[in-house]
N, CA, C and O atoms as CSV, one atom per row, in Angstrom:
chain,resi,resn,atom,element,x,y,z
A,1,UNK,N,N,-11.821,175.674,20.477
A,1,UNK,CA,C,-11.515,175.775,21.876
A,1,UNK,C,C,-12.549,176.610,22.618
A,1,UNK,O,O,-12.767,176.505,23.825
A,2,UNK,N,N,-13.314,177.651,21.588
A,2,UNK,CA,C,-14.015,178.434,22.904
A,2,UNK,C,C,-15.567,177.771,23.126
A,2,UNK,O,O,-16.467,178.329,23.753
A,3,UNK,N,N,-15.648,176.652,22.563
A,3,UNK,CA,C,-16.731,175.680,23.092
A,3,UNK,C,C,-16.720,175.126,24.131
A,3,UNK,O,O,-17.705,175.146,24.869
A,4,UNK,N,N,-15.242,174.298,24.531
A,4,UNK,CA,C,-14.870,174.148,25.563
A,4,UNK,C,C,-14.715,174.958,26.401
A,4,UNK,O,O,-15.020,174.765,27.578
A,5,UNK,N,N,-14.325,175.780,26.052
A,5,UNK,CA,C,-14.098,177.029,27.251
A,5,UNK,C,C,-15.421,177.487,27.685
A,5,UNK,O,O,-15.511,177.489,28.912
A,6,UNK,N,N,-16.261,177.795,27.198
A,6,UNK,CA,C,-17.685,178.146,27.450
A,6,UNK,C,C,-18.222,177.145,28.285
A,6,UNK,O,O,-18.889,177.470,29.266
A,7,UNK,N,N,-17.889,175.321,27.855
A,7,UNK,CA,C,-18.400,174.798,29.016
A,7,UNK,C,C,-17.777,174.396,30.086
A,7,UNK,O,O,-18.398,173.651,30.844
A,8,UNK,N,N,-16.526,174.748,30.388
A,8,UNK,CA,C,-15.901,174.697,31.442
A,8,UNK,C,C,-16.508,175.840,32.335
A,8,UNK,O,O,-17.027,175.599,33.425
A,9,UNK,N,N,-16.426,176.860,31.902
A,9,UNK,CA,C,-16.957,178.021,32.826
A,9,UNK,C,C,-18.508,177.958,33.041
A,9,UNK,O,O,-19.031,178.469,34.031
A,10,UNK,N,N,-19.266,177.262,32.001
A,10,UNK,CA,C,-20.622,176.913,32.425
A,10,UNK,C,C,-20.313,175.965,33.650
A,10,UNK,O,O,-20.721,176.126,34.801
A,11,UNK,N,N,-19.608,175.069,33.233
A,11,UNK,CA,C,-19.286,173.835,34.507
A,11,UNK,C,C,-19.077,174.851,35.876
A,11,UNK,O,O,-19.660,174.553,36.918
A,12,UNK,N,N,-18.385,175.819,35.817
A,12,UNK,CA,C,-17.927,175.960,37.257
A,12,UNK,C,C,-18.819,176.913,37.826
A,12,UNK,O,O,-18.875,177.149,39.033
A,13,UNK,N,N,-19.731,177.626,36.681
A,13,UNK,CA,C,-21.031,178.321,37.361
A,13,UNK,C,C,-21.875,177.421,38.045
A,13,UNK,O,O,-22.337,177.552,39.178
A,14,UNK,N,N,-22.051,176.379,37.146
A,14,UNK,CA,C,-22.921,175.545,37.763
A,14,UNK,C,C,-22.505,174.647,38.978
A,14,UNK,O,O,-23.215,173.728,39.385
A,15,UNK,N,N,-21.319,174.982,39.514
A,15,UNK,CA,C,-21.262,174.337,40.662
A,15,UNK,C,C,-21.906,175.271,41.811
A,15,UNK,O,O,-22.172,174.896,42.952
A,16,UNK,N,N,-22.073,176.381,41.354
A,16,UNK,CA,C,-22.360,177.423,42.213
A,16,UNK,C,C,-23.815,177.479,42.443
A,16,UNK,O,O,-24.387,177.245,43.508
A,17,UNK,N,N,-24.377,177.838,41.247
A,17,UNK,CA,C,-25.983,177.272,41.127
A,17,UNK,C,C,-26.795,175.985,40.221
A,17,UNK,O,O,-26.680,175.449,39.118
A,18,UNK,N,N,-27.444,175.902,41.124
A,18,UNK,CA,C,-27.884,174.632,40.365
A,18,UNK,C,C,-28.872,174.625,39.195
A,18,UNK,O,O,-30.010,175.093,39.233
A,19,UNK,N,N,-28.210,173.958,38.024
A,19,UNK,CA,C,-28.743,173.966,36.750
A,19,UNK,C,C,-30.180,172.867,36.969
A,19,UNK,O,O,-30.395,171.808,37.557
A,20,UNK,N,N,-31.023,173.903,36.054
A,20,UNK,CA,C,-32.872,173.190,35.947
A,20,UNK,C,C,-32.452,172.604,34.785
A,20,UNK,O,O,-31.723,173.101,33.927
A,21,UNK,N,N,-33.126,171.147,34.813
A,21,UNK,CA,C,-33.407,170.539,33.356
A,21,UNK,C,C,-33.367,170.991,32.053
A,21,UNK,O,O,-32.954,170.332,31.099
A,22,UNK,N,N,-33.824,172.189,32.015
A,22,UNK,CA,C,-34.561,172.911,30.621
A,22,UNK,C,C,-33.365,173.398,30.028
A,22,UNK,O,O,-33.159,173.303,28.818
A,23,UNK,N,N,-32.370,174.044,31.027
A,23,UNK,CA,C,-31.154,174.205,30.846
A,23,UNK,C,C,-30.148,173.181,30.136
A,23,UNK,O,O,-29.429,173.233,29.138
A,24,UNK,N,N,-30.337,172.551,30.783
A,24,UNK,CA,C,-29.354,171.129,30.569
A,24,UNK,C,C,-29.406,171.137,29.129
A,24,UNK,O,O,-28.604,171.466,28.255
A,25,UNK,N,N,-30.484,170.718,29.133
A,25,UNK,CA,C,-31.674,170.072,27.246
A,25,UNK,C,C,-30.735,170.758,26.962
A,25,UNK,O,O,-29.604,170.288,26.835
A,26,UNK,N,N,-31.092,172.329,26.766
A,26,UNK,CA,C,-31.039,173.324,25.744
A,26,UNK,C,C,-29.060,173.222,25.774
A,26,UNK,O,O,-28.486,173.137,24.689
A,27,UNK,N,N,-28.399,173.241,26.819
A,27,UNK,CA,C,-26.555,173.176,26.310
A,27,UNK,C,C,-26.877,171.874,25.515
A,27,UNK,O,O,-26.760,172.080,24.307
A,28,UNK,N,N,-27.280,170.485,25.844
A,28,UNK,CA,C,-26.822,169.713,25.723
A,28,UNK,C,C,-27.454,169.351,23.841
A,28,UNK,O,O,-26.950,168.496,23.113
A,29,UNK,N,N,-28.705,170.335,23.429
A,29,UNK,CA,C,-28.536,169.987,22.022
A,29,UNK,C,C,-28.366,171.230,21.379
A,29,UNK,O,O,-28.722,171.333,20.205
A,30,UNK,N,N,-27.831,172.274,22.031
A,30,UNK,CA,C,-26.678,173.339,21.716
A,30,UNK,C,C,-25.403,172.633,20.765
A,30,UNK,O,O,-25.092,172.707,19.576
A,31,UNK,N,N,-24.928,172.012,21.801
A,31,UNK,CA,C,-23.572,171.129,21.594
A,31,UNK,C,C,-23.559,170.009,20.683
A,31,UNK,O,O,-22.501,169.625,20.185
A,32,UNK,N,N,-25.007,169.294,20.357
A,32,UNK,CA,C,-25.093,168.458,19.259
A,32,UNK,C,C,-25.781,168.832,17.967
A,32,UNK,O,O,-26.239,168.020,17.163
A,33,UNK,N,N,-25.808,170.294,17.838
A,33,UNK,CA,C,-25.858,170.710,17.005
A,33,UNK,C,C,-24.858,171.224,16.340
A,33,UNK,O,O,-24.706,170.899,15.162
A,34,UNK,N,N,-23.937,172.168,16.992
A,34,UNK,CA,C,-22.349,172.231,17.348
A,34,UNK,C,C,-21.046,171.064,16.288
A,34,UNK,O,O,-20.109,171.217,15.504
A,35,UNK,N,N,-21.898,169.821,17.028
A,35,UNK,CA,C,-20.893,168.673,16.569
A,35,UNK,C,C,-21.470,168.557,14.932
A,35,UNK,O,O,-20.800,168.777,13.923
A,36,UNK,N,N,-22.750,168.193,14.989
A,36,UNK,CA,C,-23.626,168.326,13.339
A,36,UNK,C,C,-22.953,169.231,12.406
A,36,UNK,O,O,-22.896,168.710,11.292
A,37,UNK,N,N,-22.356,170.537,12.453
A,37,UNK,CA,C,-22.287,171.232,11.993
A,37,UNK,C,C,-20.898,170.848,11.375
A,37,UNK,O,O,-20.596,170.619,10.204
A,38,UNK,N,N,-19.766,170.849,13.091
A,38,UNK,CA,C,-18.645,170.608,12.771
A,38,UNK,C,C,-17.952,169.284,11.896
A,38,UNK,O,O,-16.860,169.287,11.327
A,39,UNK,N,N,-19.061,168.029,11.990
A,39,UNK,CA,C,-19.272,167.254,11.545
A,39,UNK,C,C,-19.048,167.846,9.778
A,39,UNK,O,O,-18.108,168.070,9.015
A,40,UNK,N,N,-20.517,167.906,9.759
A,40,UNK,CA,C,-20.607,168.150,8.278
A,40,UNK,C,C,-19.131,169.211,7.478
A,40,UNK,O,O,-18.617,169.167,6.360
A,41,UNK,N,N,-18.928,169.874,8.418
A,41,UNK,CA,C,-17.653,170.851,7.598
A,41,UNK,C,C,-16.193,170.260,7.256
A,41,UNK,O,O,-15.344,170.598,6.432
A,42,UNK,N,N,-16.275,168.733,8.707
A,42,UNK,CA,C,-14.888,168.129,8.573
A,42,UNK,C,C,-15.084,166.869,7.191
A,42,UNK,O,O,-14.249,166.207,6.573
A,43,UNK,N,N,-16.684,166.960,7.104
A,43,UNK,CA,C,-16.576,165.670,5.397
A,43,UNK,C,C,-16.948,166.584,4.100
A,43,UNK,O,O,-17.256,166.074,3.023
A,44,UNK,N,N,-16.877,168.226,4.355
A,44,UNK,CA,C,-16.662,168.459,3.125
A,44,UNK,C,C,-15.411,168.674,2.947
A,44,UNK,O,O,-14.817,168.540,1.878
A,45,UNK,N,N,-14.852,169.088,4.193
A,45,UNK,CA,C,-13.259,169.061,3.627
A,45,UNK,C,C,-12.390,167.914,3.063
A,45,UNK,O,O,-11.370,168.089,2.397
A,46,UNK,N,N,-12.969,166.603,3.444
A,46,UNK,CA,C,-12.766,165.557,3.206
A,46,UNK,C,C,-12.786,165.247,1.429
A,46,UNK,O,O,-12.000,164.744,0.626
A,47,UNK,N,N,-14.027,165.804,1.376
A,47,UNK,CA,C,-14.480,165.276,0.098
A,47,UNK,C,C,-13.407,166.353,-1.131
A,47,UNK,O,O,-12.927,165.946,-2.189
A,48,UNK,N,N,-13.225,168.327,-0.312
A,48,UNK,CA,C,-12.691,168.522,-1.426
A,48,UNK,C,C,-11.250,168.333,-1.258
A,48,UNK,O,O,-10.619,168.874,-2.166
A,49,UNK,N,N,-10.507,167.719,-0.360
A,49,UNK,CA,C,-9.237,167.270,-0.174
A,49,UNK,C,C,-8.926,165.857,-1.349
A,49,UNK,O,O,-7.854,165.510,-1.844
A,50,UNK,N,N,-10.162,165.329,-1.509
A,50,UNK,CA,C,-10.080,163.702,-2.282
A,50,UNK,C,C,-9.812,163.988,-3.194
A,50,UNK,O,O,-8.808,163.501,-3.714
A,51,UNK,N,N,-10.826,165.217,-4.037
A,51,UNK,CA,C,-11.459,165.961,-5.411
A,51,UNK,C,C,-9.688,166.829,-5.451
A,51,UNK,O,O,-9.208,166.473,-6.527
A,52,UNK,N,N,-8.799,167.629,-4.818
A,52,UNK,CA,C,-7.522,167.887,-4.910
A,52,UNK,C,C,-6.818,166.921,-5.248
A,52,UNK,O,O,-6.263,167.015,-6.343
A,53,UNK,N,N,-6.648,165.940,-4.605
A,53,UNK,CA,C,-5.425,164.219,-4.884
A,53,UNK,C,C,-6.147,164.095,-6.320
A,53,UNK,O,O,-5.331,164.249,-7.229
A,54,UNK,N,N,-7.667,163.819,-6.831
A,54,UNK,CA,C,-7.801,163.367,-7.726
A,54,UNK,C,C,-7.303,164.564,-9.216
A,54,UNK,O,O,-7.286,164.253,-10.407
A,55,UNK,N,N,-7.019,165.669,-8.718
A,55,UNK,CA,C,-7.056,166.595,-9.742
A,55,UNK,C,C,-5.326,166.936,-9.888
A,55,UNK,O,O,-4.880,167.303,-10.975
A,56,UNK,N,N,-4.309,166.750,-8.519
A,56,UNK,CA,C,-3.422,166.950,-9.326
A,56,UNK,C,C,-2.846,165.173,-9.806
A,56,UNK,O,O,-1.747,165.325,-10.340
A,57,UNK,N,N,-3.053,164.322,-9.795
A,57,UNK,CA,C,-2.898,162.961,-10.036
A,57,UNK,C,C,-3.369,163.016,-11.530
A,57,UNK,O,O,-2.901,162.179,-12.301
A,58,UNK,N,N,-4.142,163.818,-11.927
A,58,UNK,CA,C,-4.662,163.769,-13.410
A,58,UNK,C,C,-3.761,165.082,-14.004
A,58,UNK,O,O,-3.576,165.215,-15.214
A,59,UNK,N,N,-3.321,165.866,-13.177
A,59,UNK,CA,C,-2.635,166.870,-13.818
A,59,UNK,C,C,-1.025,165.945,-14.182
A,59,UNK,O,O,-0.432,165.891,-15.259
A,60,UNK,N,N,-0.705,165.393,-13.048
A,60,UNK,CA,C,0.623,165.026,-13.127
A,60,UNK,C,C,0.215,163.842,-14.693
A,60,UNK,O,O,1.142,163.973,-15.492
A,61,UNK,N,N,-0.457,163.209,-15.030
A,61,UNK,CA,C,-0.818,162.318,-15.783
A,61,UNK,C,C,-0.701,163.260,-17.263
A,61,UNK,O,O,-0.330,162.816,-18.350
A,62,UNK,N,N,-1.063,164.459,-17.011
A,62,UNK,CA,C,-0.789,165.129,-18.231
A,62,UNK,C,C,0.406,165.512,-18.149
A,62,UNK,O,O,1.008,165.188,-19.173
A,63,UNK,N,N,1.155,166.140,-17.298
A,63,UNK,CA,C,2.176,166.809,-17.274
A,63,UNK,C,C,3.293,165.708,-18.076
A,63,UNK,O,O,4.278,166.103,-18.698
A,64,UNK,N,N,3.005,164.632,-17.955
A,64,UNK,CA,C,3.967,163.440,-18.397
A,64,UNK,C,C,3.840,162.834,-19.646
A,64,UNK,O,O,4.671,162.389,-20.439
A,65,UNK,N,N,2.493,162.920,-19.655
A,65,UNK,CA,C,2.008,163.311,-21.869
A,65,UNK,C,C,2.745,163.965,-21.977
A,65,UNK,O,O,3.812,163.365,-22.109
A,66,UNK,N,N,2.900,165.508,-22.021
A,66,UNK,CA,C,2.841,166.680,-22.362
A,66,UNK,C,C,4.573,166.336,-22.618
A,66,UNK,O,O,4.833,166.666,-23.775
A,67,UNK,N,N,5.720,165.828,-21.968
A,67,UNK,CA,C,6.696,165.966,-21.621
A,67,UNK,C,C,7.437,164.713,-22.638
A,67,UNK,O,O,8.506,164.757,-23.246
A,68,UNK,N,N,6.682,163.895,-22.572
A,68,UNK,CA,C,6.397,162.582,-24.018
A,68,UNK,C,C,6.620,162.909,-24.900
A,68,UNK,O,O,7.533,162.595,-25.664
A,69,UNK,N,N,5.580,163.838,-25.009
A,69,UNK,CA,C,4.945,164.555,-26.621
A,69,UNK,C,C,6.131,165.472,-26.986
A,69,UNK,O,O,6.448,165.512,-28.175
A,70,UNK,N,N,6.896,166.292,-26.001
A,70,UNK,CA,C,7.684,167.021,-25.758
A,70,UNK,C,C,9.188,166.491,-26.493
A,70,UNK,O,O,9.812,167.179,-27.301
A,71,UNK,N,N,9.635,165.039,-25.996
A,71,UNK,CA,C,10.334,164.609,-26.446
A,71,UNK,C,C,10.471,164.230,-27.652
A,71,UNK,O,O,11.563,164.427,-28.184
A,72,UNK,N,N,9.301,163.528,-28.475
A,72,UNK,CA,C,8.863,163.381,-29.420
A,72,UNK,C,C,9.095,164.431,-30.388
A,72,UNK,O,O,9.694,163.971,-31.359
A,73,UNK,N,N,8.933,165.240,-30.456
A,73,UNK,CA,C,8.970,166.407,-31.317
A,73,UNK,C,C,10.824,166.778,-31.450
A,73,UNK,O,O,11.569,166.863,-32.427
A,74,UNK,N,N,11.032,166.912,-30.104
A,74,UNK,CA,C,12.680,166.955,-30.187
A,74,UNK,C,C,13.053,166.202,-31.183
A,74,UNK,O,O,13.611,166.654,-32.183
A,75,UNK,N,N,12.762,164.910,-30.990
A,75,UNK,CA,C,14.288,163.842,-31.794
A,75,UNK,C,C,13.081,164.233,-33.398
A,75,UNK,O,O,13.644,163.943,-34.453
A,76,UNK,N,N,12.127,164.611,-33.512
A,76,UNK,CA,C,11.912,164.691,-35.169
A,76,UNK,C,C,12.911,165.989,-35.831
A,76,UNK,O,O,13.546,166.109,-36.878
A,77,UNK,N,N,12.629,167.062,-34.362
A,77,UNK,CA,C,13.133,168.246,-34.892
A,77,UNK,C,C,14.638,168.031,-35.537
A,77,UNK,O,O,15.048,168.452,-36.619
A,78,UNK,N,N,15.211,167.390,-34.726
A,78,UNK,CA,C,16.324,167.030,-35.070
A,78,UNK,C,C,16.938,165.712,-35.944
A,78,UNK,O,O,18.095,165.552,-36.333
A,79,UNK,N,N,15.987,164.990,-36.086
A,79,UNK,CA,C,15.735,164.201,-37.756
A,79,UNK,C,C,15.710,165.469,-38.850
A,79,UNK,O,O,16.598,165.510,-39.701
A,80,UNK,N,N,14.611,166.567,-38.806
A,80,UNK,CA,C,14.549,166.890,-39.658
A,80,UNK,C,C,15.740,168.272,-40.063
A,80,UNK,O,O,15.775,168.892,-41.126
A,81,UNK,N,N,16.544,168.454,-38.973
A,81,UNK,CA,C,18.127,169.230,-39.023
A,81,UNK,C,C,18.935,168.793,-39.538
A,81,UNK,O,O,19.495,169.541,-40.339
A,82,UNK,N,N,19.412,167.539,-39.421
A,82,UNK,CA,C,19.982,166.367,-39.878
A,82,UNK,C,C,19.657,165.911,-41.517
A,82,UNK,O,O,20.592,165.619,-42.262
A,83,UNK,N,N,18.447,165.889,-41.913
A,83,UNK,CA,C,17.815,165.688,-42.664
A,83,UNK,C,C,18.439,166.742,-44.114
A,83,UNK,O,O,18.886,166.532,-45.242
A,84,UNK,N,N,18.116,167.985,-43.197
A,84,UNK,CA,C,18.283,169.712,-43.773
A,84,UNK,C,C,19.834,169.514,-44.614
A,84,UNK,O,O,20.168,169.465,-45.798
A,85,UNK,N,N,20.592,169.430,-43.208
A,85,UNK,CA,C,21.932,169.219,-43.548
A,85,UNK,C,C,22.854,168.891,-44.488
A,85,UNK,O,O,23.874,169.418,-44.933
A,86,UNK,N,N,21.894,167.317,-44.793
A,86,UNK,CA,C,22.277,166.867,-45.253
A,86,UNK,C,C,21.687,166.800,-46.602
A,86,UNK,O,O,22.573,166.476,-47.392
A,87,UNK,N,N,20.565,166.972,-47.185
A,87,UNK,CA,C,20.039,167.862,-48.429
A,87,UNK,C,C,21.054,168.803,-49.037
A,87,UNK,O,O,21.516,168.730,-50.175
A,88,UNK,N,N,21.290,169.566,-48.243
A,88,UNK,CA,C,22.228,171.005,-48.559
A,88,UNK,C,C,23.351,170.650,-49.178
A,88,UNK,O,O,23.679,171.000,-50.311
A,89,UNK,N,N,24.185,169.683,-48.163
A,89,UNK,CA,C,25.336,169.006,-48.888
A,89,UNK,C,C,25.259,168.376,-50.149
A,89,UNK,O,O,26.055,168.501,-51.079
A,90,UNK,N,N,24.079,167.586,-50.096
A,90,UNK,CA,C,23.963,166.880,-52.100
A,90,UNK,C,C,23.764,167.861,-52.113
A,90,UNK,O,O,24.859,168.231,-51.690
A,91,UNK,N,N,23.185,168.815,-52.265
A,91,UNK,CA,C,22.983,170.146,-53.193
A,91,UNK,C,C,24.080,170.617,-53.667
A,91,UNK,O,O,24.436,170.699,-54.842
A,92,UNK,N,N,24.644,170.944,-52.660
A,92,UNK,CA,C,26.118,171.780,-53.325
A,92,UNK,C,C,26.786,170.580,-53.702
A,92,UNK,O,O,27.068,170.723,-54.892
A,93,UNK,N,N,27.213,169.391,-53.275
A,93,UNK,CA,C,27.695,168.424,-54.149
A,93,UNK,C,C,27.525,168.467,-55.980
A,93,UNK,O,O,28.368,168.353,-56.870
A,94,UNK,N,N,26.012,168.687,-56.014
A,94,UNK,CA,C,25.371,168.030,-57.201
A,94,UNK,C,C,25.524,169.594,-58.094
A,94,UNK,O,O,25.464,169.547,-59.323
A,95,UNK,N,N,25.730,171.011,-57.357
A,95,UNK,CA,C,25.908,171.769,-58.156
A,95,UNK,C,C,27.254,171.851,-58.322
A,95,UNK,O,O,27.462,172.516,-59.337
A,96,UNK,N,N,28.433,171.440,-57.735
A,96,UNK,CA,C,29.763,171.403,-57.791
A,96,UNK,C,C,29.940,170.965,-59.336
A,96,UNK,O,O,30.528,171.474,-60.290
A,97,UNK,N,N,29.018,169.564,-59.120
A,97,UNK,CA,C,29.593,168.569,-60.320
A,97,UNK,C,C,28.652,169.273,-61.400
A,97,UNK,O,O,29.071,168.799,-62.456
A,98,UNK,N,N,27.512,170.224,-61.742
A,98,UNK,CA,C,27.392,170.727,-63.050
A,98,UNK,C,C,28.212,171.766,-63.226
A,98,UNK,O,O,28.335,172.153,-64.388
A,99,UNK,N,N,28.988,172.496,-62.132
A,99,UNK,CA,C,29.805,173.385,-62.331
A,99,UNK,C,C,31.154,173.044,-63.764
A,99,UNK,O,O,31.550,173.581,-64.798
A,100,UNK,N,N,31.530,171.342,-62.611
A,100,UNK,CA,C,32.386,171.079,-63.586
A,100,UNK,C,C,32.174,170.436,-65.011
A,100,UNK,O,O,33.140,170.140,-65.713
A,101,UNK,N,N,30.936,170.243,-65.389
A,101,UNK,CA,C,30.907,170.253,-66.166
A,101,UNK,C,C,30.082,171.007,-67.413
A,101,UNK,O,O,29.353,170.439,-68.227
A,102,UNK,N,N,30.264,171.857,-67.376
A,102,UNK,CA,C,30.037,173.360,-67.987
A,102,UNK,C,C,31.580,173.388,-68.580
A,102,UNK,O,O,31.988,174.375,-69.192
C-alpha cells in the first residue's frame, strides 16, 4: 500500500507543480522495477508453496505405509500370542499326561 500511497501524493503534488520528463522516467521505472521485484517474490512463493503440496503429499504417502506396516505387525503380534497360548496349553497338557504316567 505505501507505493500507492506515495503515488497518490506524488499525483497530487504534481497537480501543483509541473512534473519534467526526467522525473516521470525515473517514477515510472522506479515502479517497474518495484513490480520486477514484487514479481519475482510472488513466483518464489509460488514455487515454495508447490515444493510444500509436494512434500506433505509424500509425507501423507508415508504416513499410510507406516500405518500398513503398523497393522501388519499387529495381527502377527497377535498370531504369535495366540500361537504362545496355545503352545503352553500342549505343554501342560503333554506334562499332565507324563505326570500320569509315572
Amino acid at each position: 500500500m505505501a507505493l500507492i500511497d506515495d503515488f497518490t501524493q506524488d499525483r497530487n503534488l504534481d497537480e501543483w507543480h509541473p512534473v519534467d520528463e526526467a522525473t516521470a522516467r525515473r517514477k515510472r521505472a522506479d515502479l517497474e522495477r518495484q513490480i520486477v521485484i514484487v514479481d519475482a517474490d510472488l513466483k518464489k512463493n509460488e514455487r515454495e508453496t508447490q515444493e510444500i503440496e509436494i512434500e506433505k503429499r509424500r509425507l501423507k504417502k508415508e504416513k499410510e505405509r507406516i500405518r500398513v506396516d503398523e497393522e501388519d505387525l499387529d495381527k502377527k503380534s497377535k498370531k504369535l500370542d495366540n500361537d504362545r497360548r496355545f503352545l503352553e496349553e500342549q505343554l501342560q497338557n503333554l506334562r499332565k499326561q507324563l505326570k500320569t504316567l509315572r
